[in-house]
Backbone as CSV, one residue per row, in Angstrom:
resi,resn,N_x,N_y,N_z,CA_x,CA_y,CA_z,C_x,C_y,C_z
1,UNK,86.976,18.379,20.912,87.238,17.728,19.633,85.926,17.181,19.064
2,UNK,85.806,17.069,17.650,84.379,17.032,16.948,84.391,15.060,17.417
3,UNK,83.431,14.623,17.206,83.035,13.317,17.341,82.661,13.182,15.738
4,UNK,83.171,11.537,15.288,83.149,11.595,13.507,82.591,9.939,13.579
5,UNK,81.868,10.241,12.521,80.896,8.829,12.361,81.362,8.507,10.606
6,UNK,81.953,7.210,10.488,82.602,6.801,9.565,82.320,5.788,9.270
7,UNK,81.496,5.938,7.758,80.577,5.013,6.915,81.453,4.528,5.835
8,UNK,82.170,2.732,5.910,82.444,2.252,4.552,82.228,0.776,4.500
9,UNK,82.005,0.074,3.325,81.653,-1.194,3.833,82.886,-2.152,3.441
10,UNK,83.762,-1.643,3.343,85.336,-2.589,3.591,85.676,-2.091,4.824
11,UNK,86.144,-2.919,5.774,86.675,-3.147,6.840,88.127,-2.651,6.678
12,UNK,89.191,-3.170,5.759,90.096,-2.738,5.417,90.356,-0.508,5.247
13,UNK,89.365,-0.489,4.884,89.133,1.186,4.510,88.991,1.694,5.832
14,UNK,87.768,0.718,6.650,88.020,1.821,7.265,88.786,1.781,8.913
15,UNK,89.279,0.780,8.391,90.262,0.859,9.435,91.272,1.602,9.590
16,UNK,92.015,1.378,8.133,92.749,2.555,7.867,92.626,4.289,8.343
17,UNK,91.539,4.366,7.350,90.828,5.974,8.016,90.907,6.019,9.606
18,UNK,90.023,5.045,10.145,90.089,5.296,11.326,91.656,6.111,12.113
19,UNK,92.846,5.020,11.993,94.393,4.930,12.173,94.407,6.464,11.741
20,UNK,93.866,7.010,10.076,94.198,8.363,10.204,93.781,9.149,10.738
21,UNK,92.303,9.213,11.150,92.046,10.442,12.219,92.446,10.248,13.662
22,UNK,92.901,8.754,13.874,93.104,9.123,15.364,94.731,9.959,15.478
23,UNK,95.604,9.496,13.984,96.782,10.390,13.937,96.921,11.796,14.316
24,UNK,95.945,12.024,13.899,96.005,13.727,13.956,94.895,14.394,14.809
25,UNK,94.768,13.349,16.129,94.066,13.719,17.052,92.789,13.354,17.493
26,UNK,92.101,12.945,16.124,90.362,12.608,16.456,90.412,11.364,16.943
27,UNK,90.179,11.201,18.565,89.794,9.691,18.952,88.843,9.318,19.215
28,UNK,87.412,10.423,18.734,86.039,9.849,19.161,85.580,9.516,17.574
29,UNK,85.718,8.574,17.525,85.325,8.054,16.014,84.655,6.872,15.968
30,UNK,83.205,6.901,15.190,82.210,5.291,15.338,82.129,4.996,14.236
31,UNK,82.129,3.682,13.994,81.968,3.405,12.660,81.043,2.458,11.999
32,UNK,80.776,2.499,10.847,79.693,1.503,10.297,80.226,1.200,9.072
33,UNK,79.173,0.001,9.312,79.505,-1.157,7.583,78.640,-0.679,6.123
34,UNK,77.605,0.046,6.737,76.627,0.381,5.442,75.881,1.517,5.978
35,UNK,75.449,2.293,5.138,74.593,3.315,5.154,73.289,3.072,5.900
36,UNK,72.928,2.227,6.023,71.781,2.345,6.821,72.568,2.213,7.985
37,UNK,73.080,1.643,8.547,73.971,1.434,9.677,74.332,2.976,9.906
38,UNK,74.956,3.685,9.265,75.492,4.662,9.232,74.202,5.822,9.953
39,UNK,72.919,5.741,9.158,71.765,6.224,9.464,71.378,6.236,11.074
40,UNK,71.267,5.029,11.655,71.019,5.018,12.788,72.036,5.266,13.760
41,UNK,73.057,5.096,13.361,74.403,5.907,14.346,74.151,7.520,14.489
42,UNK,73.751,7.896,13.136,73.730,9.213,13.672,72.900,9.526,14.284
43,UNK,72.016,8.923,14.030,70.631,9.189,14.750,70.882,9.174,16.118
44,UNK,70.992,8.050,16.991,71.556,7.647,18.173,72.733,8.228,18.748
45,UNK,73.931,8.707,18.362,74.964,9.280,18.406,75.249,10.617,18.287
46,UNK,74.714,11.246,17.298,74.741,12.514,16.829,76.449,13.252,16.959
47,UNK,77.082,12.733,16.096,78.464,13.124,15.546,78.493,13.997,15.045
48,UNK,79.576,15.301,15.034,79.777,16.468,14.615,79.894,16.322,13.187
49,UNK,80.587,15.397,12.851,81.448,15.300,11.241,80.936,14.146,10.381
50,UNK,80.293,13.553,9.699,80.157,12.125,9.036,81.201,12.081,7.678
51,UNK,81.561,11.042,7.483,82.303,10.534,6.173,81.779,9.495,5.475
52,UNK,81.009,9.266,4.735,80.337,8.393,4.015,81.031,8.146,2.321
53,UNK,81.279,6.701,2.566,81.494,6.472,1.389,80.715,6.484,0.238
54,UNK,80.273,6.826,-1.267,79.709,7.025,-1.707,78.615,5.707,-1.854
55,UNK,80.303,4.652,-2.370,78.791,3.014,-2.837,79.160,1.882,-1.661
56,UNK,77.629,1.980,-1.150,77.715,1.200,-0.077,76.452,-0.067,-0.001
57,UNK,76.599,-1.413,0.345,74.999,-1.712,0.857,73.946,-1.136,1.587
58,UNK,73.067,-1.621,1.506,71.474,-1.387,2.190,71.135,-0.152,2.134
59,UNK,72.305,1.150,1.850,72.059,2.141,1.754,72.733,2.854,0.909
60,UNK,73.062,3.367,-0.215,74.535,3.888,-0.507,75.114,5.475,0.658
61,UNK,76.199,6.164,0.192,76.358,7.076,0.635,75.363,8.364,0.258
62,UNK,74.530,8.713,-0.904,74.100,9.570,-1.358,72.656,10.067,-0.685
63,UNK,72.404,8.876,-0.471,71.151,7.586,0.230,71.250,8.253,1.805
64,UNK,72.015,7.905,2.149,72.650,8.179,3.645,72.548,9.619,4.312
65,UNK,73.246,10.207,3.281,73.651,11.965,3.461,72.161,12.671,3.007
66,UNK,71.266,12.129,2.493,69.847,12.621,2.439,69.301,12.753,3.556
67,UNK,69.200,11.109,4.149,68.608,10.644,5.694,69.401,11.762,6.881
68,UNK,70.482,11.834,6.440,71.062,12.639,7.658,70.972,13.272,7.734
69,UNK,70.804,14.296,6.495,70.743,15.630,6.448,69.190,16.215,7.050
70,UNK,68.205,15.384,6.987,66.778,15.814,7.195,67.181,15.376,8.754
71,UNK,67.688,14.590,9.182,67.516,14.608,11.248,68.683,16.105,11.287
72,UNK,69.420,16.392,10.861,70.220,17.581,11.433,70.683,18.285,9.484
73,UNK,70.280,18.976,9.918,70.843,19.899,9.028,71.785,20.118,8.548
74,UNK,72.240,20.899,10.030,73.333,21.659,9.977,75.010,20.648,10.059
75,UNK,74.378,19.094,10.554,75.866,18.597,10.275,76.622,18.670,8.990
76,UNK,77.953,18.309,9.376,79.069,18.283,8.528,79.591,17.235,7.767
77,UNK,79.228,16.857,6.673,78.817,15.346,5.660,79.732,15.997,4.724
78,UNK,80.737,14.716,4.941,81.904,14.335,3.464,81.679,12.768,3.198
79,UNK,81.340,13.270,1.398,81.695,12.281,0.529,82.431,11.265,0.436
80,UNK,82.789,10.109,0.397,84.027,9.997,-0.143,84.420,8.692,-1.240
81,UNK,84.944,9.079,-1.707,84.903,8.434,-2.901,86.435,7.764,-3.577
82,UNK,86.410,6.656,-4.487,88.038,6.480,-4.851,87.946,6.997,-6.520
83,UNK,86.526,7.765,-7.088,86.613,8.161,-8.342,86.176,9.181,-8.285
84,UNK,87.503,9.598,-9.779,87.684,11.606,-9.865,86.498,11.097,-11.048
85,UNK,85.830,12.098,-10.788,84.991,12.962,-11.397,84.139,13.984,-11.584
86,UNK,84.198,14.975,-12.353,83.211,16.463,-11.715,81.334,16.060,-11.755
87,UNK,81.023,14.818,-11.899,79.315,14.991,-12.156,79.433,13.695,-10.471
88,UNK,80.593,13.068,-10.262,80.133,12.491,-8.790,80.312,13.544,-8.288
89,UNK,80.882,14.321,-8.131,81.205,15.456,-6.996,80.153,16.178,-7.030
90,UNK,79.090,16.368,-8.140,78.149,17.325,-8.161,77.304,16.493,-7.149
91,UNK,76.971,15.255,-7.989,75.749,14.345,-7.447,75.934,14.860,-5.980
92,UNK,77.204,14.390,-5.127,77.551,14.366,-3.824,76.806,15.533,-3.423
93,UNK,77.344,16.907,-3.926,76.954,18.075,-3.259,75.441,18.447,-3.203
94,UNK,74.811,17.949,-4.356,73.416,18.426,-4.503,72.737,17.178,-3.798
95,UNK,73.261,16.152,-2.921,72.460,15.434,-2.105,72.998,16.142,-1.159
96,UNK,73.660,16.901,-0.770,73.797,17.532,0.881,74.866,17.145,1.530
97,UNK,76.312,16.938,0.777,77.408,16.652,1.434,77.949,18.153,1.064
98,UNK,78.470,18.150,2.492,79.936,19.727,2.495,80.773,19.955,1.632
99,UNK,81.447,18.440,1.718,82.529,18.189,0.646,82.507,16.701,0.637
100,UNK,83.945,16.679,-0.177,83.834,15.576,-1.478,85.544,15.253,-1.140
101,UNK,85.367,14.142,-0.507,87.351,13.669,-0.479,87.049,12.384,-1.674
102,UNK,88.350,12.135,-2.093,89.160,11.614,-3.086,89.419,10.253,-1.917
103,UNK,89.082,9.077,-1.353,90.361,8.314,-0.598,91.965,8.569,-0.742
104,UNK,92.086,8.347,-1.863,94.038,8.942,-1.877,94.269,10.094,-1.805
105,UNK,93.205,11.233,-1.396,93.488,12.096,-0.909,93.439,12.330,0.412
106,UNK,93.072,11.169,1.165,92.242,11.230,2.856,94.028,11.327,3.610
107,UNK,94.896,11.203,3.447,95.879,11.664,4.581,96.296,13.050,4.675
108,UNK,96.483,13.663,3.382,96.622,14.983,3.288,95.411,16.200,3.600
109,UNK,93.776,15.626,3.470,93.329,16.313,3.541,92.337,16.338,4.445
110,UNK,92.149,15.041,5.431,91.608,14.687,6.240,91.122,15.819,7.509
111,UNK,92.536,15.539,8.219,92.363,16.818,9.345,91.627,18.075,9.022
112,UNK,92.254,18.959,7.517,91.074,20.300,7.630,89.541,20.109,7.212
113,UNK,88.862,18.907,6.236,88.242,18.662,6.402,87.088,18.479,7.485
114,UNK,87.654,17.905,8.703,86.819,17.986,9.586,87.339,19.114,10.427
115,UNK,88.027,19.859,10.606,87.934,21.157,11.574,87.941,20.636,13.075
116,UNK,87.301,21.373,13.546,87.358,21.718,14.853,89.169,21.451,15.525
């Protein structure tokens, strides 16, 4: 099972999230309060999957998924965000996220998102 590193800076969020991936199986899941936080987890950790919220302290998500993307490449970086729009979703992608979840979309679309 993939190991998932889960960046938001409400406690409430991501607790929740958490509750949903361990639903549907993922129980190696670490989490952080802010993007820089988020930064050095992966670093130290090296998680298959990251979920970064887009607006975060000390670091945002966009911020984050840059830093991560230059220590590993090839990981698997989702967005995530609670606003529809097609120019955040761009921003997201052209900083180096996979994809782009919706929060009120995170129960339905969670699991294929991260794979494995």
């Amino acid at each position: 099972m993939p190991r998932i590193l889960l960046a938001d800076d409400h406690q409430f969020v991501r607790d929740g999230l958490i509750r949903i991936l361990r639903s549907v199986g993922y129980d190696d899941v670490i989490a952080a309060e802010d993007g820089r936080r988020a930064v050095e987890l992966f670093t130290e950790e090296r998680p298959d999957v990251v979920f970064l919220d887009i607006q975060m302290p000390e670091l945002d998500g966009l911020g984050a998924c840059r830093e991560i993307r230059a220590v590993d490449p090839d990981v698997r970086i989702i967005i995530m965000t609670m606003h529809e729009a097609d120019d955040v979703k761009q921003v997201a992608l052209e900083s180096g996220a996979n994809d782009y979840l919706l929060k009120s979309d995170a129960p339905a679309r969670i699991k294929d998102m991260v794979g494995g």
